[in-house]
C-alpha atoms as one frame of an Amber mdcrd trajectory, in Angstrom:
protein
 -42.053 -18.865   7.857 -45.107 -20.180   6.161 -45.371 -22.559   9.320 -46.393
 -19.271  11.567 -49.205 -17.342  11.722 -49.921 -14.183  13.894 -53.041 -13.363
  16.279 -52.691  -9.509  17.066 -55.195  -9.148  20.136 -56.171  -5.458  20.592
 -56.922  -4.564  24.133 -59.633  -3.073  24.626 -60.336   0.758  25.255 -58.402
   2.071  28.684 -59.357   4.904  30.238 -55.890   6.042  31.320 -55.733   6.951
  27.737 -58.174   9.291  28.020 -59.127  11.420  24.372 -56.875   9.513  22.570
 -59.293   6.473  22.613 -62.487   8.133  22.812 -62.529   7.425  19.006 -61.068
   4.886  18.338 -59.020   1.347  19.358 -55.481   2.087  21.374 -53.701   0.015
  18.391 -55.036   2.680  16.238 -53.400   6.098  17.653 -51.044   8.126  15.523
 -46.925   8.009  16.850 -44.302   9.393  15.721 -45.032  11.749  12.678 -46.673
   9.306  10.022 -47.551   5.689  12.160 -49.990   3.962  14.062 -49.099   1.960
  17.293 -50.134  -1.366  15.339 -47.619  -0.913  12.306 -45.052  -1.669  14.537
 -46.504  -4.833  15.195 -47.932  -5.893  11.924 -44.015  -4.921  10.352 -42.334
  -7.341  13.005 -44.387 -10.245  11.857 -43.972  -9.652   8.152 -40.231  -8.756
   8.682 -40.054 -12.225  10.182 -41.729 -14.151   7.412 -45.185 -14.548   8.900
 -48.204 -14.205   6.079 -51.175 -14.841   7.744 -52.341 -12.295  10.071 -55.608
 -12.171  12.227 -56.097  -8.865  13.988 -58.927  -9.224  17.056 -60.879  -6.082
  16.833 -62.910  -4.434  19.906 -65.266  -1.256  20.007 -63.926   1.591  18.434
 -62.203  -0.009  15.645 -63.525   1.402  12.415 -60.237   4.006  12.305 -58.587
   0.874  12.959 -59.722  -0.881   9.622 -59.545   2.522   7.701 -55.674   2.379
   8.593 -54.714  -0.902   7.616 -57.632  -1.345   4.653 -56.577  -5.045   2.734
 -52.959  -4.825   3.912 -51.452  -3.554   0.916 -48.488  -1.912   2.632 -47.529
  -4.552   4.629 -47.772  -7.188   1.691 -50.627  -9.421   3.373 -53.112  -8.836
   0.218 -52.545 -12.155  -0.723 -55.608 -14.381  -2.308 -53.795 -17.160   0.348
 -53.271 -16.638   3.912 -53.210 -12.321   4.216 -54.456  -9.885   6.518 -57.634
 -10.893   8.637 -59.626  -8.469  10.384 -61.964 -10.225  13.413 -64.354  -7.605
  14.738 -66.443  -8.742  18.020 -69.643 -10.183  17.414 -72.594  -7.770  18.888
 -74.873  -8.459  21.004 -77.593  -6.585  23.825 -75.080  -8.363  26.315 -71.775
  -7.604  24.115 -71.199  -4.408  23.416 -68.141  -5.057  21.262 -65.549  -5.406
  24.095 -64.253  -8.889  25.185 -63.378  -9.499  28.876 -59.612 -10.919  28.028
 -57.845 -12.183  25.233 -59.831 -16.015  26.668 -62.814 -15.041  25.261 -61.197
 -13.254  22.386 -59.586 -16.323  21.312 -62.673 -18.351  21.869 -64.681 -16.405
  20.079 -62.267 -16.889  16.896 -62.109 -20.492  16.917 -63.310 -20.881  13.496
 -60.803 -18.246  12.377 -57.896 -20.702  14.188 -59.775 -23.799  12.914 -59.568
 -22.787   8.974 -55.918 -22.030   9.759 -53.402 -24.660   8.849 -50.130 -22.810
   9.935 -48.769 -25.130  13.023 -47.431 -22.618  15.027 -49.263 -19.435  16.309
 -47.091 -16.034  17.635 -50.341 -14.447  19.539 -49.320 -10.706  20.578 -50.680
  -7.358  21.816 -50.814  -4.235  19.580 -49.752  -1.759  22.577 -46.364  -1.740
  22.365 -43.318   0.020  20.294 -40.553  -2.845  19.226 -38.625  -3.109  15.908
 -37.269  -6.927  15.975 -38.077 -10.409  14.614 -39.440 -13.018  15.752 -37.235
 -15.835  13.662 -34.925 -16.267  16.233 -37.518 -17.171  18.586 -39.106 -19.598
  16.673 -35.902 -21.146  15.790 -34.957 -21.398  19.837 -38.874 -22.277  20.044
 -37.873 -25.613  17.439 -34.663 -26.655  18.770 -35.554 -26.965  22.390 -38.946
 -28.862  21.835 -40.822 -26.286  23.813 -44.888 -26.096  23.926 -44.696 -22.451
  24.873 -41.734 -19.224  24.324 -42.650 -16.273  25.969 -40.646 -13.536  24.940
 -39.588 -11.284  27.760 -37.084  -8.552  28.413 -35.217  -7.023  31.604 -36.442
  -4.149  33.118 -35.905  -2.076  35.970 -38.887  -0.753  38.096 -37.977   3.016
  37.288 -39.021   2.295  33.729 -42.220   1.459  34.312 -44.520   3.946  33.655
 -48.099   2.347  33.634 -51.080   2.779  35.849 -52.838   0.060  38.099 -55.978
   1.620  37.096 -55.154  -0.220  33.732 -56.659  -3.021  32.321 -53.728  -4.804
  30.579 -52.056  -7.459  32.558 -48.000  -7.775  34.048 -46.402 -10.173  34.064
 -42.776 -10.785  35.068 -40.916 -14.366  34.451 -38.157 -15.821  36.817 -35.831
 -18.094  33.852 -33.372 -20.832  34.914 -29.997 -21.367  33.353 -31.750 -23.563
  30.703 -33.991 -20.681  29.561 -37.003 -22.755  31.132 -39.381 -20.216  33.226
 -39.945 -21.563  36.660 -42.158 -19.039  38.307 -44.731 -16.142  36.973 -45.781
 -12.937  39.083 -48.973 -11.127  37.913 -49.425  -7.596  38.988 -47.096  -7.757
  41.059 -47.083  -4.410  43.179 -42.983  -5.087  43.732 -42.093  -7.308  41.370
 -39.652 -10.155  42.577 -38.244 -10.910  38.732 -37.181  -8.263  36.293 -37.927
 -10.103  33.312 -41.377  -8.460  31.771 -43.159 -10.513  29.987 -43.726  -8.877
  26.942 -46.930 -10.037  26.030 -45.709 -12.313  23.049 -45.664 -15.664  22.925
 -45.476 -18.755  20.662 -47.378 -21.659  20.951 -48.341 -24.963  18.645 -52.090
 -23.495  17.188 -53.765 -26.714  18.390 -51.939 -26.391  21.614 -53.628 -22.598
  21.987 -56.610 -23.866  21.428 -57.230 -26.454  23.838 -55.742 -24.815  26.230
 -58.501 -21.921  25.395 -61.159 -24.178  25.833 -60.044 -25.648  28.871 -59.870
 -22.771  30.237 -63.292 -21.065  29.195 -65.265 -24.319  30.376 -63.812 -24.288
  33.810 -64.225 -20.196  33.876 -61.061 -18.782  34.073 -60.647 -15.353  32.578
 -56.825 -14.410  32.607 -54.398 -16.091  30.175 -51.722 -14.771  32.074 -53.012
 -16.167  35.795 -55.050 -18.983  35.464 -53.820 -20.547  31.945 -49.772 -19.935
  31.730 -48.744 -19.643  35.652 -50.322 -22.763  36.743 -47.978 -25.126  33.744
 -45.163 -23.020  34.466 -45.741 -24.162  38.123 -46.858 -27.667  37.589 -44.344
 -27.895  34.945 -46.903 -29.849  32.855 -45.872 -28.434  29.675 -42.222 -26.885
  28.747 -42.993 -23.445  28.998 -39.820 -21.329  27.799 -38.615 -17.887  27.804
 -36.482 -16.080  25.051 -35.288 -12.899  25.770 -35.488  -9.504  23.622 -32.982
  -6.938  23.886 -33.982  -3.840  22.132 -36.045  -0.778  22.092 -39.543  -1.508
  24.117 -41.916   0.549  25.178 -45.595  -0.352  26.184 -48.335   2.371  25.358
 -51.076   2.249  27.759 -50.770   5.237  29.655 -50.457   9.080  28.225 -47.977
   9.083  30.332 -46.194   6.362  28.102 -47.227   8.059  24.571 -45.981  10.815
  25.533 -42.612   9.702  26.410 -41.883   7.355  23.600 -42.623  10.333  21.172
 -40.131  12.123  22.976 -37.896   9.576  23.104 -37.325   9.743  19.312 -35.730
  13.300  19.286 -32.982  11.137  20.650 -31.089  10.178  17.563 -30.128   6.711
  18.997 -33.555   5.454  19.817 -34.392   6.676  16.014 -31.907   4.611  14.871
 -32.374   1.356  16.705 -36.400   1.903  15.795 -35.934   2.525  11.743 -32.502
   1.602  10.549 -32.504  -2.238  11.025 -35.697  -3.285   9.181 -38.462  -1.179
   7.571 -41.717   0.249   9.634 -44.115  -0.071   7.046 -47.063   2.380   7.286
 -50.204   3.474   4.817 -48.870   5.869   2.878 -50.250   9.251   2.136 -48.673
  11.886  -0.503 -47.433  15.307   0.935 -45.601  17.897  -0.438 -42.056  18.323
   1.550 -42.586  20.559   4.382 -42.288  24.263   4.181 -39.881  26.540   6.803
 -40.741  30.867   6.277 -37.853  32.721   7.311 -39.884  33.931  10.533 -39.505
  29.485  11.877 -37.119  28.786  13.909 -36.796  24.668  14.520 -34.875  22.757
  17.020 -34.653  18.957  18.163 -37.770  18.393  16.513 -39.126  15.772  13.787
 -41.345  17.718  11.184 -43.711  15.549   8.481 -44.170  16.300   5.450 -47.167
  18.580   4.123 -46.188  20.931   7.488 -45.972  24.697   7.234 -43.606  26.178
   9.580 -43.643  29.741  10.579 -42.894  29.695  14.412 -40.724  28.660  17.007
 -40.855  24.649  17.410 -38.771  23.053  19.745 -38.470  18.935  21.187 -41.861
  18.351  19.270 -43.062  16.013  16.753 -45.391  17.543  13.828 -47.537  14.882
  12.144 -48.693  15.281   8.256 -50.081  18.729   7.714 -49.458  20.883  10.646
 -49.310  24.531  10.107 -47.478  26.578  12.917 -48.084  30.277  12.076 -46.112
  33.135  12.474 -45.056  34.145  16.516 -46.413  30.761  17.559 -44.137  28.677
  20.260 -44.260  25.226  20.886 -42.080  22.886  23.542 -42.206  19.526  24.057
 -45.565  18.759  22.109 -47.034  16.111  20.112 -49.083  17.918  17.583 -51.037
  15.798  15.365 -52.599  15.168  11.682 -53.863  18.831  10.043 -53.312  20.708
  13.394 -53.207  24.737  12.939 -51.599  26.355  15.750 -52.636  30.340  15.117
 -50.635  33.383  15.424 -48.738  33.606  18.892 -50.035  30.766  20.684 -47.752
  29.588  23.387 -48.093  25.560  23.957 -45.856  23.301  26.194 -46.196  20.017
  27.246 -49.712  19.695  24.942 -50.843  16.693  23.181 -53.101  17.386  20.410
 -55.199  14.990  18.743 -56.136  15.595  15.028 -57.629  18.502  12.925 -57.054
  20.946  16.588 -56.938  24.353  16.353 -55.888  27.203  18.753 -57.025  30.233
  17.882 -54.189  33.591  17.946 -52.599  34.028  21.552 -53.732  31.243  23.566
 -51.581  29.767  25.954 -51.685  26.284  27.316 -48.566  24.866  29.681 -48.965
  21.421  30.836 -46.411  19.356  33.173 -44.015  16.518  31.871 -45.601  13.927
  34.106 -49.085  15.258  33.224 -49.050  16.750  29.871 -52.565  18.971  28.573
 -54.533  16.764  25.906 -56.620  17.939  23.918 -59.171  15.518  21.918 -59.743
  15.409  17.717 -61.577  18.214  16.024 -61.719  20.691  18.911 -60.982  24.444
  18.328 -59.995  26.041  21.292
């Protein structure tokens, strides 16, 4: 797909995610044992042929650019086309957050303007999906569309954001002819259950007047004031192709917390890592280590972890040592955590290099799990 190039717009810093992004960009958080929130992302579009990557960078995002480095491990170190990082542009009024992906995109014109790929797939980096994109792109060529939004169903009990969020939702009503017809944003009781999924694909010339038009007459929204008035108007051929797999947005803890979760289930594991590959910056461990004291169950452990405790529905990232008498449920224990001598955690989220200290005791809800942010011995 040499025709396609990808614009990863990273939201900027939302306070529903509370510690987790007090250091760094929300793309940029550690899931699932060994991977940030952005590999998934960056591994769709290189799965599906795309080798030109621009990644829109807000505050926060140095642990963002330590993760992904040139783009060796997803292949987009290439001398043509590769992996672009686009940091904001500073100033006493700009404090390196955009107000939308508008001015985002405007303020990367020259990025899209050296670009000669015809087609653009612009996506968010706060979301879990293994898939490709080829099929849409094919669907996107045969039908002559100017826009494919990519959308899945959803029913309102699996939505678990928060309106005190700043990311946008949008949800698509689609005719018999795959043509969308109507667009509600924020909806407080949404009318459609198709979710936009915050990926679309659009001509790159197309994007970009349609960015500038928008700028000079002061809209701010993509979503509102850009997409929903065409798919009204029906001005342009806006389309929608549907996505049936494993989806999962991550803007609320809330959210991180259950997709972690969600892996113990060996059928969600499966759907995530088994079709095509994840790819993630690699780091050398020795296998992890079990003492005849641990006692593991439903769990994923990384390697470098020493186990000497009771651990049970968690996920251990790279390096965790849980010490002898220690009990954990349901937690999400991250990089070089050391959980002491009978400490008794359930329900915790801890960031990286935490450490409790011998017989503390912290027991959290499932709808409002404890965090606890990086470096902080308690």
């Amino acid at each position: 797909m040499n025709d396609v190039m990808g614009i990863i717009y990273t939201s900027k810093d939302d306070l529903t995610m509370r510690e987790l992004t007090s250091q760094r960009a929300v793309a940029a958080i550690p899931v699932a044992g060994r991977y940030r929130i952005i590999d998934f992302t960056l591994s769709n579009l290189v799965n599906s042929g795309v080798r030109k990557v621009g990644i829109i960078a807000q505050k926060n995002y140095h642990s963002l650019m330590d993760h992904i480095g040139s783009g060796k491990e997803w292949d987009l170190h290439t001398r043509n086309n590769g992996l672009f990082m686009l940091p904001p542009f500073l100033t006493r009024e700009n404090g390196g957050e955009y107000s939308g992906v508008l001015e985002a995109l405007r303020a990367n014109f020259d990025f899209m303007r050296r670009s000669q790929q015809k087609y653009v797939i612009l996506t968010n980096s706060d979301y879990i999906m293994n898939a490709s994109f080829e099929p849409m792109i094919r669907q996107h060529e045969e039908t002559g569309a100017d826009i494919t939004l990519m959308y899945k169903k959803v029913a309102s009990s699996d939505m678990d954001y928060s309106r005190a969020s700043y990311n946008s939702h949008a949800f698509i009503d689609i005719d018999d002819t795959n043509i969308v017809r109507d667009m509600e944003v924020n909806p407080n009781a949404a009318t459609y259950d198709n979710l936009f999924m915050e990926i679309m694909l659009i001509k790159r010339t197309l994007l970009m007047h349609l960015v500038d038009q928008a700028i000079s007459h002061g809209a701010k929204s993509l979503n509102e004031e850009v997409l929903r008035p065409f798919i009204l108007s029906g001005a342009l051929k806006v389309m929608g192709y549907q996505m049936d797999c494993y989806y999962r947005r991550i803007e609320t803890i809330l959210s991180y917390f259950n997709f972690n979760l969600d892996l113990l289930n060996y059928d969600v594991r499966k759907e995530l890592f088994n079709s095509t590959p994840v790819y993630t910056k690699t780091r050398d461990e020795v296998p992890a280590i079990y003492r005849e004291s641990a006692q593991v169950k439903n769990s994923l452990v990384a390697d470098g972890c020493v186990i000497e405790g009771n651990v049970e529905n968690s996920i251990l990232f790279r390096g965790v040592h849980v010490a002898r008498g220690a009990n954990l449920k349901n937690c999400i224990i991250m990089q070089d955590g050391y959980i002491e001598e009978f400490v008794e955690l359930e329900n915790v989220i801890l960031d990286k290099d935490v450490t409790v200290r011998s017989h503390g005791r912290m027991i959290g809800q499932k709808q409002y799990p404890i965090v606890i942010g990086k470096g902080v011995t308690l």
